[in-house]
C-alpha angles and dihedrals in degrees: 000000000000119000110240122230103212116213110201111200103205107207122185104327098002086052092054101032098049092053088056092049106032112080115197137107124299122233127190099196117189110222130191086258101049126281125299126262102274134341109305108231109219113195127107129271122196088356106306138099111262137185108196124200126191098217094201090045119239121341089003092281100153127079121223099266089035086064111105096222100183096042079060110043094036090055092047080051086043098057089043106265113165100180145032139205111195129190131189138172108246134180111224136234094197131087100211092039096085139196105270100028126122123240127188095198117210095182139061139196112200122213108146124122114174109063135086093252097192156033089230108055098104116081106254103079130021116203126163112196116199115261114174087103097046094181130049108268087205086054087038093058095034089065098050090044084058095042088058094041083067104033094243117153105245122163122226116227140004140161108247110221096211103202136193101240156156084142125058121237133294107242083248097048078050098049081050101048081052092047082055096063086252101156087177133039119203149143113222107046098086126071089026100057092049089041092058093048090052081047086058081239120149105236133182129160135215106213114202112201107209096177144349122279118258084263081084117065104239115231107283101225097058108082122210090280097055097038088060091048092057083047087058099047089045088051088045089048099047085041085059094051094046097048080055089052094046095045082059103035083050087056093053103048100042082062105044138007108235114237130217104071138096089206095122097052097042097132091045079102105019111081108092098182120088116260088235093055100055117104135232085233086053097047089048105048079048089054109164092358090073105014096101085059106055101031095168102043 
């Protein structure tokens, strides 16, 4: 059995709170596609070996669109991480799911249109990954499992609305994204969860609601100030609550992969070019997300 390196993607709290908390050495690593949002901090955590990532950089300095999404999730494949664990701060479209709950999401919605979205969309080589799954069902489970093995409220199960960003909805994109069967809005899961999957990484991502998106009128007698404020303490309690599930789902993995998923052989059957046809410059700019299938190149 193959040790895991776990990669652990801090969004907005958990970001924040997990570089506080995490000790190891940091590593600013160069890629073919820039360099990833901030130093990646290598060192074990409950046991296990970790490679932790602050999405938004150092001292969340970097806006949704602005995240170089392939520098990051290229340099976690490049130091041998097999699996990663994301979080991200969400607003929800669903009553019952409430500020301050926990949601392991199996389902995306994709509208954003600024981003490189992809490691093949440059002519050289052509590869379609399966997406219908976007997140690892053995991750998926293994999270759950450790949810249950707390007691901690996590819901099973939402469909993720990736937006664009930097500003929130409109109350009628909102009202849409709900019409869409959206449970959850936010802005960093896509392209990360797709390019993980083109990297033949395991993903799965634990969503925090901190409030409820703009389709829900907010109470009347809190003004802007003290609505924020409520926003905060939802985002450091649900922090709190995902820092507990992590620490679990950690234990568990260190000790054992979970099984049931294709996720590490995702491009077996995805390059469509011929072998003979693919460049060195193309090799080359690929680096580790192609090298196991062309050895002698």
């Amino acid at each position: 059995m193959t040790t895991p390196i776990i990669g652990l993607i801090g969004g907005t709290g958990l970001g924040q709170a997990l570089a506080h908390e995490l000790r190891g050495e940091a590593h600013m690593l160069d890629t073919p596609f820039g360099r990833p949002s901030a130093p990646i901090v290598r060192g074990r955590w409950e046991g296990a070996e970790i490679a932790f990532l602050a999405r938004h950089g150092e001292g969340h300095t970097l806006c949704p669109t602005a995240i170089p999404y392939r520098a990051n999730i290229y340099a976690l494949k490049s130091i041998g991480v097999t699996h990663i664990l994301a979080s991200g701060a969400t607003g929800s479209l669903r009553e019952e799911m409430r500020p301050k709950d926990l949601v392991i999401i199996d389902q995306i919605i994709d509208r954003t249109y600024r981003r490189a979205g992809s490691f093949f969309d440059v002519p050289g080589l052509a590869a379609h990954v399966e997406f219908a799954d976007p997140f690892c069902p053995g991750l998926r489970n293994l999270l759950l499992d450790a949810a249950a093995s707390i007691d901690m409220h996590v819901h099973n199960g939402g469909t993720y609305v990736c937006m664009e960003g930097p500003a929130f909805s409109t109350v009628a994109e909102s009202r849409l994204h709900r019409a869409w069967g959206g449970d959850l809005i936010g802005m960093t899961c896509m392209p990360e969860a797709k390019l993980a999957r083109e990297a033949e990484v395991c993903y799965a991502l634990v969503a925090l609601p901190t409030d409820y998106d703009c389709w829900r009128p907010h109470d009347a007698k809190l003004d802007r100030r003290a609505l924020l404020r409520e926003i905060v303490h939802h985002l450091e309690e649900a922090t709190a609550n995902s820092i507990r599930l992590l620490r679990a789902a950690v234990r568990i993995l260190g000790g054992s992969t979970p099984s049931g998923c294709t996720c590490g052989d995702a491009l077996e059957l995805a390059i469509w070019t011929r072998r003979e046809r693919v460049s060195r410059q193309t090799l080359d700019r690929l680096g580790v997300i192609v090298s196991r299938y062309f050895p002698k190149a």
